[in-house]
N, CA, C and O of each residue as an XYZ file, in Angstrom:
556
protein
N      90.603    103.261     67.965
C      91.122    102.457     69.051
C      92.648    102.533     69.016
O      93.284    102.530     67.962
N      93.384    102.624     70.644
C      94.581    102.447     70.263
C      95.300    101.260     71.357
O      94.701    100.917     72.376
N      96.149    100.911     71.123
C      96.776     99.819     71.808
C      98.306    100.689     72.574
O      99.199    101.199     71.896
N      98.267    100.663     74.062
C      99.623    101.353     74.729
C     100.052     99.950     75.182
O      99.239     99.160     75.661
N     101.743     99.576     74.967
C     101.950     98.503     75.296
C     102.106     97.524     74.429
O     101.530     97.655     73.349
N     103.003     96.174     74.696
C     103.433     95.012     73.870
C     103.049     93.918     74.585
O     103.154     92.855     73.973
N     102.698     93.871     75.528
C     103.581     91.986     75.985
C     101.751     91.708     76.355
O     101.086     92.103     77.312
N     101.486     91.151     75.547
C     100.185     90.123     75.542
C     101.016     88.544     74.888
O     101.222     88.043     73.783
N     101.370     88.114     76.711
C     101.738     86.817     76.462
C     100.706     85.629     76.042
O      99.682     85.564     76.721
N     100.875     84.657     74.964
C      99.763     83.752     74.300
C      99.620     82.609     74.666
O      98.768     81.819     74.260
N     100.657     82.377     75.671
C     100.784     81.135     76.601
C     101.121     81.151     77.831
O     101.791     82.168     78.014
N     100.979     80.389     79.043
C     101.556     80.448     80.185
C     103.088     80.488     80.033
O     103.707     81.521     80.288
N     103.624     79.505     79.671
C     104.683     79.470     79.542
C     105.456     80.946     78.900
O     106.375     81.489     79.513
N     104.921     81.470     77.589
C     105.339     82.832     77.743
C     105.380     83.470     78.340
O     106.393     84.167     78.278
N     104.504     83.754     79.266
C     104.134     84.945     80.288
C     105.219     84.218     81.436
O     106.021     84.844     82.129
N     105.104     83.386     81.434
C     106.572     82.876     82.826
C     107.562     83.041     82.273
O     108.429     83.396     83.072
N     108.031     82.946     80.948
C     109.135     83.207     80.569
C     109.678     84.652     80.548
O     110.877     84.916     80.639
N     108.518     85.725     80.396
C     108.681     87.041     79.994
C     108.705     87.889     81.395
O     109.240     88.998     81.398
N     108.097     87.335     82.627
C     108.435     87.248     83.804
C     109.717     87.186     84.283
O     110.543     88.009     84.678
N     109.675     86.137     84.161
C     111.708     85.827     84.536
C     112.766     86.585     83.660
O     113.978     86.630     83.873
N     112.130     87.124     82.719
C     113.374     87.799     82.017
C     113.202     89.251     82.554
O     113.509     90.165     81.790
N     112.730     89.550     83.825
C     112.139     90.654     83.595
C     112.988     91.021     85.196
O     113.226     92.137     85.659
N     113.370     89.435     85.895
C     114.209     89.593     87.205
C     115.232     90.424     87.209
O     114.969     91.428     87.871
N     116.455     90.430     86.676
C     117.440     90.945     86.493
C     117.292     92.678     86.411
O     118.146     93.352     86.986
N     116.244     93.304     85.720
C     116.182     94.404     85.283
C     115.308     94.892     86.979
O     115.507     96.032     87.397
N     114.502     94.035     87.703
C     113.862     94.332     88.438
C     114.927     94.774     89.907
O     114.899     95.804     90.582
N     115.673     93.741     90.017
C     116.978     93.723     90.794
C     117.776     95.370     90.661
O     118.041     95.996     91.688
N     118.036     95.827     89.529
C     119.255     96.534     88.677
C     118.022     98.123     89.317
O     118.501     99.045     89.977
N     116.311     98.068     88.872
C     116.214     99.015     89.689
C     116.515     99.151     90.648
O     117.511     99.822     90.918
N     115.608     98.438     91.742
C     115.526     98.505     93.433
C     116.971     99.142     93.758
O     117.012    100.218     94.354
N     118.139     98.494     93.376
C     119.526     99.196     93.446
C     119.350    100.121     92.843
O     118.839     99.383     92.001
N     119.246    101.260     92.330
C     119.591    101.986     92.062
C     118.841    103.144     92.551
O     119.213    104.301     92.747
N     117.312    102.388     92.759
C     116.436    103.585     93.569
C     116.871    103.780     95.180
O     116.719    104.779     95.883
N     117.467    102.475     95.523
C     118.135    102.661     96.761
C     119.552    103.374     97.317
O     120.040    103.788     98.368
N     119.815    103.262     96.163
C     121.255    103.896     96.202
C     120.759    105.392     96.281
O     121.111    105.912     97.340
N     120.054    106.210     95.469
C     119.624    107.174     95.255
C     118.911    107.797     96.301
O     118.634    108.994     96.376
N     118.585    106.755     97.233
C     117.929    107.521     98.733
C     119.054    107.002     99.691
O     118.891    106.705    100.874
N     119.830    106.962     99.220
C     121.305    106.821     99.939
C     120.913    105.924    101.440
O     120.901    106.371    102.587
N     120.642    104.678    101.021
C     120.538    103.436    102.215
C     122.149    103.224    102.193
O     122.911    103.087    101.235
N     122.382    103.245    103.517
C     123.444    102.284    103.626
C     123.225    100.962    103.931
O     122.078    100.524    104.031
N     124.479    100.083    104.136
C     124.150     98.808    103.754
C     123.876     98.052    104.849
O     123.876     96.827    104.732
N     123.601     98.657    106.072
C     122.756     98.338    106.813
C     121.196     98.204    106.645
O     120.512     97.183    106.726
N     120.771     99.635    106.362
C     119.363     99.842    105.913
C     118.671     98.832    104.444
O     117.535     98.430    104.195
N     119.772     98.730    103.839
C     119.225     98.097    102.315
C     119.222     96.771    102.991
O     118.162     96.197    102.742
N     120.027     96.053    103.772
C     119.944     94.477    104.343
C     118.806     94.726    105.021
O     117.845     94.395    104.326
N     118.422     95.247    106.269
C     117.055     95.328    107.035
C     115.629     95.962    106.067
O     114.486     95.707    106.448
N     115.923     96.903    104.640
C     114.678     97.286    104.102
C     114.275     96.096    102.711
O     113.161     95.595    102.559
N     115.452     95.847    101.837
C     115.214     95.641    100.964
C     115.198     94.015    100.752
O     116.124     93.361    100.271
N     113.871     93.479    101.245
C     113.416     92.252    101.065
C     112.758     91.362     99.554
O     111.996     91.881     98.738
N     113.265     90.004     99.491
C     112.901     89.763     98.267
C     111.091     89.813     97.851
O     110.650     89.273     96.837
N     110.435     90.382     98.610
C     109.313     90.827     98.412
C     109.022     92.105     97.319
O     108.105     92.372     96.543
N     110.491     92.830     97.744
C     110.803     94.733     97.129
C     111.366     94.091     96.335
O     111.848     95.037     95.712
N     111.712     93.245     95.829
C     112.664     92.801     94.267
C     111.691     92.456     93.472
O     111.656     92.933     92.337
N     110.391     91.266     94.058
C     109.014     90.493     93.665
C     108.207     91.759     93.179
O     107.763     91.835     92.034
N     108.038     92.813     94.194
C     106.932     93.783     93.644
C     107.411     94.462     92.394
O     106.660     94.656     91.438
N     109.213     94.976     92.425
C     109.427     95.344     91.309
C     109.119     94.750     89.645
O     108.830     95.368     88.620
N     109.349     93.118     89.941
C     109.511     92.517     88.917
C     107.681     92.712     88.599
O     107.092     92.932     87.540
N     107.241     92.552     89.780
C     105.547     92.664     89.495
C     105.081     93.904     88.541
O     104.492     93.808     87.464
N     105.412     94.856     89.078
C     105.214     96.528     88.404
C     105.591     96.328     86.844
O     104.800     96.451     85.908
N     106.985     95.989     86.756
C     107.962     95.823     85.671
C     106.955     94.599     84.253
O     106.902     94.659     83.024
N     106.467     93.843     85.059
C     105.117     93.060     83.835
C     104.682     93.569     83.748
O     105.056     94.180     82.747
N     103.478     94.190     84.317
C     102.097     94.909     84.160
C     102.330     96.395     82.878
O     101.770     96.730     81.834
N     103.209     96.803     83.528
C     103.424     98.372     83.053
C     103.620     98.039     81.839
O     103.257     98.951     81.097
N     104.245     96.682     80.989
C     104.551     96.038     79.800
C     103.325     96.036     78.986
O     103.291     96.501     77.847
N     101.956     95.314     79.806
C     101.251     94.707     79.315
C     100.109     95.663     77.869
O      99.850     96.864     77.782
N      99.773     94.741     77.150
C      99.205     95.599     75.726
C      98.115     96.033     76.034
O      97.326     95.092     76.124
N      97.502     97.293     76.315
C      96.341     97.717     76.974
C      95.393     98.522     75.410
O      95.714     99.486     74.715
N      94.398     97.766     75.355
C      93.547     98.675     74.459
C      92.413     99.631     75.018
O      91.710     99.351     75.989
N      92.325    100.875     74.225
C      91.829    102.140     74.582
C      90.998    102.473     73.465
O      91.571    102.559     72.380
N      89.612    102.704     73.512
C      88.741    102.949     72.813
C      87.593    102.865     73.549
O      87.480    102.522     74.725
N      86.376    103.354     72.430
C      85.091    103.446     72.851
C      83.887    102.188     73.325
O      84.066    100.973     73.235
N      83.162    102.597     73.626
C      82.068    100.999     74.402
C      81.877     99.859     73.221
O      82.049     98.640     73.235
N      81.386    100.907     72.051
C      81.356    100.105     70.816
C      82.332     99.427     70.414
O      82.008     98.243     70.317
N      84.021     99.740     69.963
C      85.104     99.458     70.138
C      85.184     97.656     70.913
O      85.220     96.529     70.417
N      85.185     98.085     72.045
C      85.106     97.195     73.230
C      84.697     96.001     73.139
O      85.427     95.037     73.373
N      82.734     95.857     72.574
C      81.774     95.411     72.762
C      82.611     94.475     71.661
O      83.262     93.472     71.954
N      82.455     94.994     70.430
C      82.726     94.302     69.017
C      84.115     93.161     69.226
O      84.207     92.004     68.814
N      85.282     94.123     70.156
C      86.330     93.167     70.652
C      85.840     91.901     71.420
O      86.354     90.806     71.196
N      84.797     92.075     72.366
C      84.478     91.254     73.171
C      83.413     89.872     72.225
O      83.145     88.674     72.317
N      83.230     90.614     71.684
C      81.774     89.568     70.748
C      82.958     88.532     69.872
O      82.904     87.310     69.725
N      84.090     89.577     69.334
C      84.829     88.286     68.257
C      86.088     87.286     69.139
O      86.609     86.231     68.778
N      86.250     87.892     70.083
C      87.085     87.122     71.152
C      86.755     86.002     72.161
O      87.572     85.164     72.543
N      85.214     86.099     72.623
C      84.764     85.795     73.695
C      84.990     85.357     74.900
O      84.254     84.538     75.451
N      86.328     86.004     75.582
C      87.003     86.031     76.453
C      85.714     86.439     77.691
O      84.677     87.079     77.517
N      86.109     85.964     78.624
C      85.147     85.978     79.691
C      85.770     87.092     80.136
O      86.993     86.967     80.192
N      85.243     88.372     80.544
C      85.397     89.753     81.094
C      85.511     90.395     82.353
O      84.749     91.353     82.478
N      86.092     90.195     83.123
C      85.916     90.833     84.168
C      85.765     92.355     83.974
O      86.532     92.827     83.135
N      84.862     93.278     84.631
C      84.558     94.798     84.015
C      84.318     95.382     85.129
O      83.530     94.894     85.939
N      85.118     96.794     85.394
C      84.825     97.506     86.300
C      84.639     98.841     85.513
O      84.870     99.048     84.322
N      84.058     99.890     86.680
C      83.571    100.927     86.329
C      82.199    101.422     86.072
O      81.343    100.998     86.848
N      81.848    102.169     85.213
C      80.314    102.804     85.725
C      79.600    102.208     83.919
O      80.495    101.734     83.219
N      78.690    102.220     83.488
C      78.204    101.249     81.960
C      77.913    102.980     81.704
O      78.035    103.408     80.556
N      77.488    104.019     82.939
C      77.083    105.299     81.995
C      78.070    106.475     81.351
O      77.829    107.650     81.072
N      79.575    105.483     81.201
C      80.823    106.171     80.339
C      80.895    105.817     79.062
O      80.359    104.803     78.613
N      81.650    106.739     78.313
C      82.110    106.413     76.972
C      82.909    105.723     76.520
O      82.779    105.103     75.465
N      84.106    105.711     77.421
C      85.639    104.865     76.681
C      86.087    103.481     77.691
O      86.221    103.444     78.914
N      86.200    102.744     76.999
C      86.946    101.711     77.702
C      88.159    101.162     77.459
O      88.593    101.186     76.307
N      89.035    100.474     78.689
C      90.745    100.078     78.550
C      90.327     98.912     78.786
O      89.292     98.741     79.431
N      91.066     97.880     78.297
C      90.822     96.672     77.610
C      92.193     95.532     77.482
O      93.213     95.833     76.861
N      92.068     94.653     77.943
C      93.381     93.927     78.091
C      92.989     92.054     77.486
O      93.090     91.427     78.540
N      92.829     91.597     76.989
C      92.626     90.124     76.652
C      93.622     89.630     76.745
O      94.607     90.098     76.173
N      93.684     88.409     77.576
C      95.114     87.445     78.188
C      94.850     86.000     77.206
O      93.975     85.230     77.603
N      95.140     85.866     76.721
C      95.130     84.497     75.683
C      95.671     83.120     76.964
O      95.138     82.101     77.402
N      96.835     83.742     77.156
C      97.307     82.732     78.123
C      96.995     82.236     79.460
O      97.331     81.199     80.032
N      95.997     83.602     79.959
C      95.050     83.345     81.357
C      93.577     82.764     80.799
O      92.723     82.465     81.634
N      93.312     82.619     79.424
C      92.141     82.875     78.722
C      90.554     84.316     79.513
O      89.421     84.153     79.965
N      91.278     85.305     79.309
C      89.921     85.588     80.136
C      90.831     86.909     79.677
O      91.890     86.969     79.053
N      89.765     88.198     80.386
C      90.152     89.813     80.033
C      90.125     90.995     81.122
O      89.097     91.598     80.815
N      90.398     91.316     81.656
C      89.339     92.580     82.879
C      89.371     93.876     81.208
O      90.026     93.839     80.167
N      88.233     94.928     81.781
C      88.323     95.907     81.338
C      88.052     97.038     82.439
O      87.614     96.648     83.521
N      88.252     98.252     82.274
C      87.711     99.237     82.879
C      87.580    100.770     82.313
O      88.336    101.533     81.712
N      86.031    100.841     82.885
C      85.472    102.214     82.341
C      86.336    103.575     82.125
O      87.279    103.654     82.913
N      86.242    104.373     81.460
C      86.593    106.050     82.166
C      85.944    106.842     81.006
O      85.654    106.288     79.945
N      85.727    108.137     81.237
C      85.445    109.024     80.576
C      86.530    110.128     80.147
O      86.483    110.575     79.001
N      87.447    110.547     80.995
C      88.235    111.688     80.628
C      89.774    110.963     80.744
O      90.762    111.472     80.215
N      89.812    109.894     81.399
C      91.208    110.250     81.990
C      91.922    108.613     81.369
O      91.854    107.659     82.145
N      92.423    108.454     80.297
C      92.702    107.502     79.647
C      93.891    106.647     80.261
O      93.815    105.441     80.493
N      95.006    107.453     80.491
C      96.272    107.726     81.339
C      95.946    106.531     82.772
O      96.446    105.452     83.089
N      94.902    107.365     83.336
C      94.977    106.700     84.721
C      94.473    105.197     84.432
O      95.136    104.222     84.786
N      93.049    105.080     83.650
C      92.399    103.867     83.557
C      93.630    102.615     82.814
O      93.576    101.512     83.358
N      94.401    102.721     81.955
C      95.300    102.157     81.594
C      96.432    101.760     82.829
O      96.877    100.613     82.885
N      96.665    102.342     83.371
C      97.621    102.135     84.627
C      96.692    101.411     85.816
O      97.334    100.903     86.735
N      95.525    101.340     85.860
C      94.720    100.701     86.876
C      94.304     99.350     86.462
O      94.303     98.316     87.129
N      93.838     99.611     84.852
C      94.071     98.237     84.108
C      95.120     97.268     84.414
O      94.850     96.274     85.089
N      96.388     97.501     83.933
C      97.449     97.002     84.088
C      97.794     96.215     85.229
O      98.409     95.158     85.088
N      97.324     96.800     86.743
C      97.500     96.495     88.024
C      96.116     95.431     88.242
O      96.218     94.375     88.865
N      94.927     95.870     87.668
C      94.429     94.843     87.887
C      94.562     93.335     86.892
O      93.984     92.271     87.112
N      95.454     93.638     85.832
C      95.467     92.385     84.776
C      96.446     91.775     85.373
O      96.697     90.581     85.207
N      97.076     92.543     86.115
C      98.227     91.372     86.883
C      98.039     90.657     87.571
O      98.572     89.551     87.490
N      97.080     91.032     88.681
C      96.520     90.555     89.889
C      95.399     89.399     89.518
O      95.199     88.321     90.079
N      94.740     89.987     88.390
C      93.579     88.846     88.257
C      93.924     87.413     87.476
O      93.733     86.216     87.695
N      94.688     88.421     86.190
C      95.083     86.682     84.914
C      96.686     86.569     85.044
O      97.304     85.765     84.346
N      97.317     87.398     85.952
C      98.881     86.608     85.181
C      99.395     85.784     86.688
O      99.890     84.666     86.829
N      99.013     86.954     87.814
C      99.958     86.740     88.938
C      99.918     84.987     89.250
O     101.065     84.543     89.190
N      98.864     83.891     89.570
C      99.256     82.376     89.393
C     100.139     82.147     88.055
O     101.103     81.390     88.164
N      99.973     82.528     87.260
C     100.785     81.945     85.943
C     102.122     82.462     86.667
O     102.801     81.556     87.150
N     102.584     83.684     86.814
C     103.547     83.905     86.801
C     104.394     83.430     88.271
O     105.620     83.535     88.285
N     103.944     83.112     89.011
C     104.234     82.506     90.451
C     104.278     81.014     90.223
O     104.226     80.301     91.225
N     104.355     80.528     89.192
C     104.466     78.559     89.326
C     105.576     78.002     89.639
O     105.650     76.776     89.724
């Protein structure tokens, strides 16, 4: 089994805290990806809404988050000593599963894959945001 990733926040309050520290850096992109498609400052006032600052900071958690990667067995054994309630996508007739437990949302998503570890970890991520952090992190 391997773990890609750090920030398995253990409290709400962490995860809001690790959120907000995460504004500034989210800001510092959007500028710079904008600059780089050369908006002038017309276009960046009419494109770049605090929604495009929100999604950054959104991306900027997730992509953080501690994602575990291993097999069904792996998984199962995590799930039996944790007993985090699971949300699970994907097919039961694969081998490997990505794996995320939120202490601070109390609960987990996982999702299936067979070949492609890379992608399922990055789909993980997007859905651990959406399901256990995004209310925590919006209070």
């Amino acid at each position: 089994m391997d773990t890609e990733g750090t920030l398995r926040p253990e409290t709400a309050a962490d995860a809001q805290a690790e959120y907000a520290a995460l504004e500034s850096t989210a800001s510092e992109v959007v500028r710079a990806v904008t600059k780089a498609m050369a908006f002038d400052g017309d276009e960046y006032d009419e494109r770049v809404t605090d929604d495009v600052f929100e999604t950054a900071q959104d991306a900027l958690f997730a992509s953080q988050l501690a994602v575990s990667v291993g097999t069904r067995e792996e998984f199962e054994q995590w799930r039996e000593e944790t007993g985090y309630d699971v949300t699970k996508v994907g097919s039961d007739n694969v081998e490997n599963v990505a794996w995320h437990g939120a202490p601070a949302a109390d609960g987990a998503v996982a999702a299936t894959f067979q070949n492609e570890p890379e992608a399922a970890v990055q789909t993980l991520r997007r859905q651990a945001f959406g399901q256990l952090y995004r209310e925590i992190v919006k209070q």
